[in-house]
LOZA-777541 format. One line per field, with one value per residue (C-alpha): residue number from 1; x, y, z; residue in one letter. Coordinates in steps of 0.05 Angstrom, whole numbers, plus 32768, in hexadecimal, padded with zeros to 4 digits. Example, Ala and Ser with C-alpha at 12.3 -4.5 7.8 and 13.67 -1.06 7.14 Angstrom:
% LOZA-777541
seq <- (1, 2)
X <- (80F6, 8111)
Y <- (7FA6, 7FEB)
Z <- (809C, 808F)
type <- (A, S)
***
This chain:
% LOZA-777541
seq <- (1, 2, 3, 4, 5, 6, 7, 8, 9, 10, 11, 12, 13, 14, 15, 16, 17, 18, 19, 20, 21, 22, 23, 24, 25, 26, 27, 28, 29, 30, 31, 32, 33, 34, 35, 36, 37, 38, 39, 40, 41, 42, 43, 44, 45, 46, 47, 48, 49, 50, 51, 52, 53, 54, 55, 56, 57, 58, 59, 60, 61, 62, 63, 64, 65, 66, 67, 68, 69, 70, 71, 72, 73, 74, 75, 76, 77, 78, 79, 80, 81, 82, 83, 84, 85, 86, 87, 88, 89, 90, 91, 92, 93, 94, 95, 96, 97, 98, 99, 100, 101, 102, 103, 104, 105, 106, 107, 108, 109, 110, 111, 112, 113, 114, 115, 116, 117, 118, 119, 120, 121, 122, 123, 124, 125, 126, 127, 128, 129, 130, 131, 132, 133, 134, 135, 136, 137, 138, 139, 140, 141, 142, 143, 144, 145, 146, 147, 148, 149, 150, 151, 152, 153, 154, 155, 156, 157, 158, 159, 160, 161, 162, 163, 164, 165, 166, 167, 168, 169, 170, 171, 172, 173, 174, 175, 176, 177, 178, 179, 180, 181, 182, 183, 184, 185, 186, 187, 188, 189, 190, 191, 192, 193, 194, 195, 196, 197, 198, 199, 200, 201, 202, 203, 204, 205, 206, 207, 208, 209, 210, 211, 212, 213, 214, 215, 216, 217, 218, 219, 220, 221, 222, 223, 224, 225, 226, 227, 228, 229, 230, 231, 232, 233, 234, 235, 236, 237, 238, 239, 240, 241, 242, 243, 244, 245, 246, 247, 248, 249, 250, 251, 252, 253, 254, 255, 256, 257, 258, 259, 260, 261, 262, 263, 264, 265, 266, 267, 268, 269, 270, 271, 272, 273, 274, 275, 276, 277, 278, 279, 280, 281, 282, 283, 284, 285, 286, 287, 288, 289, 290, 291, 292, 293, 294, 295, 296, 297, 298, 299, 300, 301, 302, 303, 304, 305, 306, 307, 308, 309, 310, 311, 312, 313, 314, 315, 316, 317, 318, 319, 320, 321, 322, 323, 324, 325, 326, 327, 328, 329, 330, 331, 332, 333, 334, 335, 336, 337, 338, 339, 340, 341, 342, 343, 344, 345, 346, 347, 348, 349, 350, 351, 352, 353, 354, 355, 356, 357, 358, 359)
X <- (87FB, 87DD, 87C2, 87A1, 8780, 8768, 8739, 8712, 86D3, 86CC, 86E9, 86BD, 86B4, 86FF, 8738, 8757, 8797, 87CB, 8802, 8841, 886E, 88B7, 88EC, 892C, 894C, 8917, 88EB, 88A1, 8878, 8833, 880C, 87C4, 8788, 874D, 8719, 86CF, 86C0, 86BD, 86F0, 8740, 876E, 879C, 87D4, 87B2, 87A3, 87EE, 8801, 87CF, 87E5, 8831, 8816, 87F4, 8830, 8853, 8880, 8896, 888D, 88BE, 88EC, 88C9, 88B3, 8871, 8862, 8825, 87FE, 87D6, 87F0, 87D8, 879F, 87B1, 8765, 872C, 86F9, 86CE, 8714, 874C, 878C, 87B6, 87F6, 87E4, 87E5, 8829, 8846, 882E, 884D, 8894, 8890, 88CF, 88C6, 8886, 8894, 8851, 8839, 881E, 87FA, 87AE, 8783, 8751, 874F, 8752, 8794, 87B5, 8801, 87EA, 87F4, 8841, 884D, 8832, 885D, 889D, 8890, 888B, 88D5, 88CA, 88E1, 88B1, 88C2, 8890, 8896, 888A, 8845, 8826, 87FE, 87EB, 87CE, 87A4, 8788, 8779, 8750, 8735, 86F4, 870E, 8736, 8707, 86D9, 8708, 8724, 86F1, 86AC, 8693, 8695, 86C0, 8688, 869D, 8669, 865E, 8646, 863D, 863C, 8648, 8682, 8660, 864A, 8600, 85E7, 85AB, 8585, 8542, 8512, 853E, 855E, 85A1, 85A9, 85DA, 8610, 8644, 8663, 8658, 86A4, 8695, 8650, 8680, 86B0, 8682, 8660, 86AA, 86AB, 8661, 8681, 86C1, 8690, 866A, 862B, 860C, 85DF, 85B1, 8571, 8524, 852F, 8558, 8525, 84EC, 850D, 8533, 851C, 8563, 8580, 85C3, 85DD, 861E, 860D, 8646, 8680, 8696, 867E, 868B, 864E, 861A, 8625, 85ED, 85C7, 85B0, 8577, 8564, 8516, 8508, 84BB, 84B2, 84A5, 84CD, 84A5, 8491, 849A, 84E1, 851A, 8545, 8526, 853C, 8582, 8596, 85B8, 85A3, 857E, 8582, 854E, 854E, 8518, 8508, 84B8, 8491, 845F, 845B, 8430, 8465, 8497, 847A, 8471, 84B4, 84D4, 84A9, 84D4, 8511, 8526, 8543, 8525, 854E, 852B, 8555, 8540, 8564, 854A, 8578, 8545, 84FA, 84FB, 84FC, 8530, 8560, 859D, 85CE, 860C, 85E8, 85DB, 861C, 8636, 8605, 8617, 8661, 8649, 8627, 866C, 866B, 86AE, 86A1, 8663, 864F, 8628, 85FB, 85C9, 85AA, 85B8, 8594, 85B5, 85F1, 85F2, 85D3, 8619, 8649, 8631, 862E, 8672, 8668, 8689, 86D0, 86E2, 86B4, 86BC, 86A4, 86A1, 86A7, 8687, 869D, 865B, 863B, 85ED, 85D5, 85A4, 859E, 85A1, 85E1, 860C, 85FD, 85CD, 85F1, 85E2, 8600, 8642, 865C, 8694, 86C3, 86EC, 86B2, 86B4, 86BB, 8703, 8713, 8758, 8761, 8777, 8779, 8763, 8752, 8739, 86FD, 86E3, 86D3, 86CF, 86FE, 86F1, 870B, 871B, 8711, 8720, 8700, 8740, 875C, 8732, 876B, 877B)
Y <- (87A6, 87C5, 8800, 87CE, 87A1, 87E1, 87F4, 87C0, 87B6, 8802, 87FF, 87C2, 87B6, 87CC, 87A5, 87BA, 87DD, 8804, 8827, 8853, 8884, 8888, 88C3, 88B7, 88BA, 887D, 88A5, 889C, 88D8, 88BF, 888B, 8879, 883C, 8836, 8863, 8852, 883A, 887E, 889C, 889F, 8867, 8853, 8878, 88AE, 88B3, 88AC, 88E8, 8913, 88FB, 890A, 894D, 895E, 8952, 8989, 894F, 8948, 890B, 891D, 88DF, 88B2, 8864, 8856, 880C, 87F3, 87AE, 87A7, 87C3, 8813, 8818, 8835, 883F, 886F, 884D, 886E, 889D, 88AE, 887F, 8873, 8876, 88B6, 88D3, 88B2, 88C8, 8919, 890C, 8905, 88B3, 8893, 884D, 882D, 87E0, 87B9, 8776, 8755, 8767, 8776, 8744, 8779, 8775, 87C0, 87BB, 877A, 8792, 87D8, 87F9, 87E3, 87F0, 8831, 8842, 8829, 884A, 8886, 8879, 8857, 8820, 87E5, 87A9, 8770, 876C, 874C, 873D, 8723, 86EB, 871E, 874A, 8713, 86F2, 8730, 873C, 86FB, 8712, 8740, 870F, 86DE, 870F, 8724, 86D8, 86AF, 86E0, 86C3, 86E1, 86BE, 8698, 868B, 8662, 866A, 8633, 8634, 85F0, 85C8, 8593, 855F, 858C, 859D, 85E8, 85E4, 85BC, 858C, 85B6, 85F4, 8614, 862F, 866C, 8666, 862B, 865A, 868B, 86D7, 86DA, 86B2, 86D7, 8718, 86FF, 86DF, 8724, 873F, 8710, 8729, 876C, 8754, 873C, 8763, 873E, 8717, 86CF, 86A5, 8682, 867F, 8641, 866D, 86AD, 867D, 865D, 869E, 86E1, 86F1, 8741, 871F, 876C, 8787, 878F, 8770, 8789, 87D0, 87D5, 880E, 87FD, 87C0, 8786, 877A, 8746, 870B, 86DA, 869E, 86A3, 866C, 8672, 86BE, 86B6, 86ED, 8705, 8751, 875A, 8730, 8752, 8756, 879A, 87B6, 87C9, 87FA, 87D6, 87B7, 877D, 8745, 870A, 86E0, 86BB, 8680, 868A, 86CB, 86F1, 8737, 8745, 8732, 8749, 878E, 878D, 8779, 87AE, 87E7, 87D2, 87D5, 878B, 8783, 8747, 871E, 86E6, 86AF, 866A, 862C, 8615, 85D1, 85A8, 85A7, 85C5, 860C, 8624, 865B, 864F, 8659, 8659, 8691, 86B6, 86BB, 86D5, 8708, 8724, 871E, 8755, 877B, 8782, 875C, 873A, 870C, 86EA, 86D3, 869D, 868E, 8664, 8619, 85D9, 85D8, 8614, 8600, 85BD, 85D3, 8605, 85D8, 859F, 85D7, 85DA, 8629, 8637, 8648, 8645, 862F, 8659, 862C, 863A, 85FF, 8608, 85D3, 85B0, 856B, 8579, 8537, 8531, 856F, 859A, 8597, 85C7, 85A8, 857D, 8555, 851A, 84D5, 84CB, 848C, 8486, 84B5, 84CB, 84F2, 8517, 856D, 856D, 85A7, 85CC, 85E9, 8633, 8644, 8633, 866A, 8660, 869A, 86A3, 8657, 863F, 8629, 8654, 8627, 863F, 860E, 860E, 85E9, 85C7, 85ED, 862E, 8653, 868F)
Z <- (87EF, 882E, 880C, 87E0, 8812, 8831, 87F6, 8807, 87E5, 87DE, 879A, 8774, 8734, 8739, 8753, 8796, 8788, 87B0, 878E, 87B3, 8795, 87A9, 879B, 8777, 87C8, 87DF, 880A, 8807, 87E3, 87D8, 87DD, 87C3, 87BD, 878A, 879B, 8796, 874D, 8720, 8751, 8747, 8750, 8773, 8745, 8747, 878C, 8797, 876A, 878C, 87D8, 87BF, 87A2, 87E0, 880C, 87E0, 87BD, 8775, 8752, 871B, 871E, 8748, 8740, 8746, 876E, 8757, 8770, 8722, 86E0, 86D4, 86A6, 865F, 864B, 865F, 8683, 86B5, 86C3, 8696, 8691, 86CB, 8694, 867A, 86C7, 86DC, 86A0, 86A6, 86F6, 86D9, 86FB, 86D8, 86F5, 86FD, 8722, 872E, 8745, 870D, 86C5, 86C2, 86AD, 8687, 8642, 863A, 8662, 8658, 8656, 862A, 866A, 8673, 8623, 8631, 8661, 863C, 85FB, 8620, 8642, 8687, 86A6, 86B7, 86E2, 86FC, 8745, 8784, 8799, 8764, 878E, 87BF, 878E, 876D, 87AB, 87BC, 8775, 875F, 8753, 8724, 8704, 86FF, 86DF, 86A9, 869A, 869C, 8690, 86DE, 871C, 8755, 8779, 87CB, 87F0, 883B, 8868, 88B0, 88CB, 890E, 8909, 88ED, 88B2, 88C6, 88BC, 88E1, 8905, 88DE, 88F2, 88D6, 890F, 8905, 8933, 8949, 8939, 892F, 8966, 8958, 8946, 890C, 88FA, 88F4, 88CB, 889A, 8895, 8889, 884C, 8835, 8833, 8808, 87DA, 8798, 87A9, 87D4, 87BC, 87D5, 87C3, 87D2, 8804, 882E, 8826, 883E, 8872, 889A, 8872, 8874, 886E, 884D, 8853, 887D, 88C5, 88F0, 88CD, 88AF, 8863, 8831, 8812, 880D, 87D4, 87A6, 87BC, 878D, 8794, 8769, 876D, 872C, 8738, 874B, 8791, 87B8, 87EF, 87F3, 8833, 8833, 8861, 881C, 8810, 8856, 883C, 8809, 87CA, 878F, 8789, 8751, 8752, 871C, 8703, 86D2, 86DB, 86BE, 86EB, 86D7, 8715, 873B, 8712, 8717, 8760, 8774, 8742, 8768, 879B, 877E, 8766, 8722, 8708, 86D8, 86B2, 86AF, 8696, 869B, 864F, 865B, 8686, 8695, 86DE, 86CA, 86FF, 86EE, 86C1, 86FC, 86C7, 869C, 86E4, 86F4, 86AB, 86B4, 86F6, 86D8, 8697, 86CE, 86EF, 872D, 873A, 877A, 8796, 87DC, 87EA, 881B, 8808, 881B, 880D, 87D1, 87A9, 87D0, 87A9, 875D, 875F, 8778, 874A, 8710, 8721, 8725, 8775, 8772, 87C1, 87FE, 883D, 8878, 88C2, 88E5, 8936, 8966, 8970, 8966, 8952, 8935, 88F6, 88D8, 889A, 8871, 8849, 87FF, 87E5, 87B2, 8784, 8797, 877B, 874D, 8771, 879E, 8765, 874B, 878D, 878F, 879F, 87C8, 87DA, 8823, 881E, 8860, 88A2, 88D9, 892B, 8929, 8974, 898C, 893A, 8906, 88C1, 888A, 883D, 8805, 87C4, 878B, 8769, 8726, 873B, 874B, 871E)
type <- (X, X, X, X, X, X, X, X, X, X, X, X, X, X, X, X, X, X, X, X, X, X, X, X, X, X, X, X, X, X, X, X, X, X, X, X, X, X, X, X, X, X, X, X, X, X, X, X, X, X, X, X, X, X, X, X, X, X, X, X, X, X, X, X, X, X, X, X, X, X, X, X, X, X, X, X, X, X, X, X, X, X, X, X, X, X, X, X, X, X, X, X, X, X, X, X, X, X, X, X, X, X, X, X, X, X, X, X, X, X, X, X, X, X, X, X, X, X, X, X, X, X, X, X, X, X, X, X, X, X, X, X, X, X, X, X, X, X, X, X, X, X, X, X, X, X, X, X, X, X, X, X, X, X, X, X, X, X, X, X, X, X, X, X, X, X, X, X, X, X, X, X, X, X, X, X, X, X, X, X, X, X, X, X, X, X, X, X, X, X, X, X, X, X, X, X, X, X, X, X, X, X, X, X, X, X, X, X, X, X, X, X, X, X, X, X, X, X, X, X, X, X, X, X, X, X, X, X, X, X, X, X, X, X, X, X, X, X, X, X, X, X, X, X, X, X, X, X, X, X, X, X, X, X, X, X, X, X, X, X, X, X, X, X, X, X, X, X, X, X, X, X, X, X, X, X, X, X, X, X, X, X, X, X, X, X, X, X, X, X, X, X, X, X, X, X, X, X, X, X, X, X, X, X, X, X, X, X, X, X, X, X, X, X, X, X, X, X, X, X, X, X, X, X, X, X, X, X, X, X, X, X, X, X, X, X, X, X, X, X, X, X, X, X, X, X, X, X, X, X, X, X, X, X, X, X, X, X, X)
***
């Protein structure tokens, strides 16, 4: 499971898998992760670390945190490559949720002779792959929402000011999760407010998630600190400028027109957003966004899991993490399932989970 953790987000859209080869005697003779989407995985990268060690793989069993592929996607099948090594037992974590998978790759590999057991770790290995599960299963990306906030749940100050609440411990880590993540959301309030970078910069990153932006009425800045880094960039709209439209594509932006058709305010179909970002691969999203987009999600019912860093301080009237409609009752409330709670530097990082969103 290590080797999968360690491929990070290096490997998105694909999930993070590790795999090890053992000899018929026990001892280790390769070991391999997913490489960088288009490059081998994790099977493969085993074979060719046991090949470059000078050991045969004639015999061996194969451990595996997902199921091998059986198709031919952007490489060839993972089956087909265990099978030429001479692997005779492949024993993985748990079955792959992709339709072009889906248990083909484990009838592949017991036509063709070999033993195939379901092991340990299959919790481990899904955790550690939500967003790719939740992509395959449900057609949505796993949406986590980060809020900042003192202890009595303000994330900035009236007049705005929010830098800093939280300690530089927890401004790290939350960049750690930004990395994790395939992209990166947030809205127009939160562009106008802090012309935010919303890239990588306090933690190592194999590469920079796409950033997304709800801009309903078209009104991105040119000059925004979103351009700075080098990564794609989504905004999608519900008005049409093609002035605009132009202008910001010169500079890169992809600009998705996305109308929420159900209601008179023109704002973009947040549901539709996130099914598109799903078809254009993108298995988790990171938000960090106000109150405002905060709330329209939540109450949408679209945020699987709330990531909130909790600093130990008592600052009074302020801004708050979601602005929500008034409830009927408390049995309407958002009920929320603690993952896990972590001390980061002088603050208290809590995970949340949005009941029944576990995979």
């Amino acid at each position: 499971m290590a080797l999968a953790v360690s491929a990070g987000s290096e490997c998105a859209p694909n999930p993070r898998v590790g795999c090890v080869l053992v000899n018929p005697g026990g001892e280790l003779i390769g070991e391999g992760r997913t490489q960088r989407v288009g490059g081998p995985h994790a099977e493969v990268m085993a074979l060719r670390d046991a090949a470059s060690r000078g050991n045969s793989t004639v015999g061996s069993t194969a451990y595996v945190t997902l199921e091998p592929c059986s198709h031919h996607g952007r490489t060839g099948p993972c089956c087909d490559a265990l099978l030429a090594a001479g692997v005779r037992k492949v024993v993985a974590s748990l079955e792959d949720p992709n339709p072009s998978v889906a248990g083909q790759g484990f009838a592949k590999l017991r036509a063709a002779g070999l033993t195939v057991d379901i092991g340990s770790g299959a919790d481990e290995s899904r955790e550690l792959n939500l967003g790719f599960f939740s992509r395959m299963q449900r057609k949505m990306p796993w949406v986590r929402m980060k809020i900042a906030a003192s202890i009595d749940g303000q994330t900035a100050l009236a007049d705005g000011s929010s830098q800093w609440i939280t300690s530089a411990a927890a401004r790290a880590d939350g960049h750690a999760w930004r990395a994790r993540a395939c992209a990166v959301l947030t809205g127009m309030g939160t562009v106008r407010a802090d012309n935010p970078r919303l890239d990588v910069r306090l933690a190592p990153a194999a590469r920079q998630p796409h950033l997304v932006l709800v801009d309903s009425r078209l009104e991105t800045p040119l000059d925004a600190h979103l351009f700075i880094a080098a990564r794609a960039l989504f905004i999608y709209v519900a008005a049409h400028n093609d002035i605009k439209k132009t202008a910001l594509e010169a500079l890169g932006a992809h600009i998705v027109h996305c109308p929420d058709h159900s209601g008179a305010s023109h704002q973009v179909d947040l549901k539709s957003m996130l099914e598109d970002l799903a078809r254009r691969e993108v298995n988790e999203v990171h938000v960090e966004a106000g109150s405002i987009l905060n709330g329209a999600l939540l109450q949408a019912g679209l945020v699987d899991e709330l990531l909130f860093y909790v600093a130990p301080k008592l600052i009074g009237p302020g801004r708050g993490m979601a602005s929500l409609n008034p409830l009927p009752d408390l049995a309407a409330a958002i009920a929320l399932q603690f993952h896990s709670v972590t001390p980061v530097g002088s603050d208290i990082r809590v995970l949340a989970r949005v009941q029944k969103r576990n995979l």
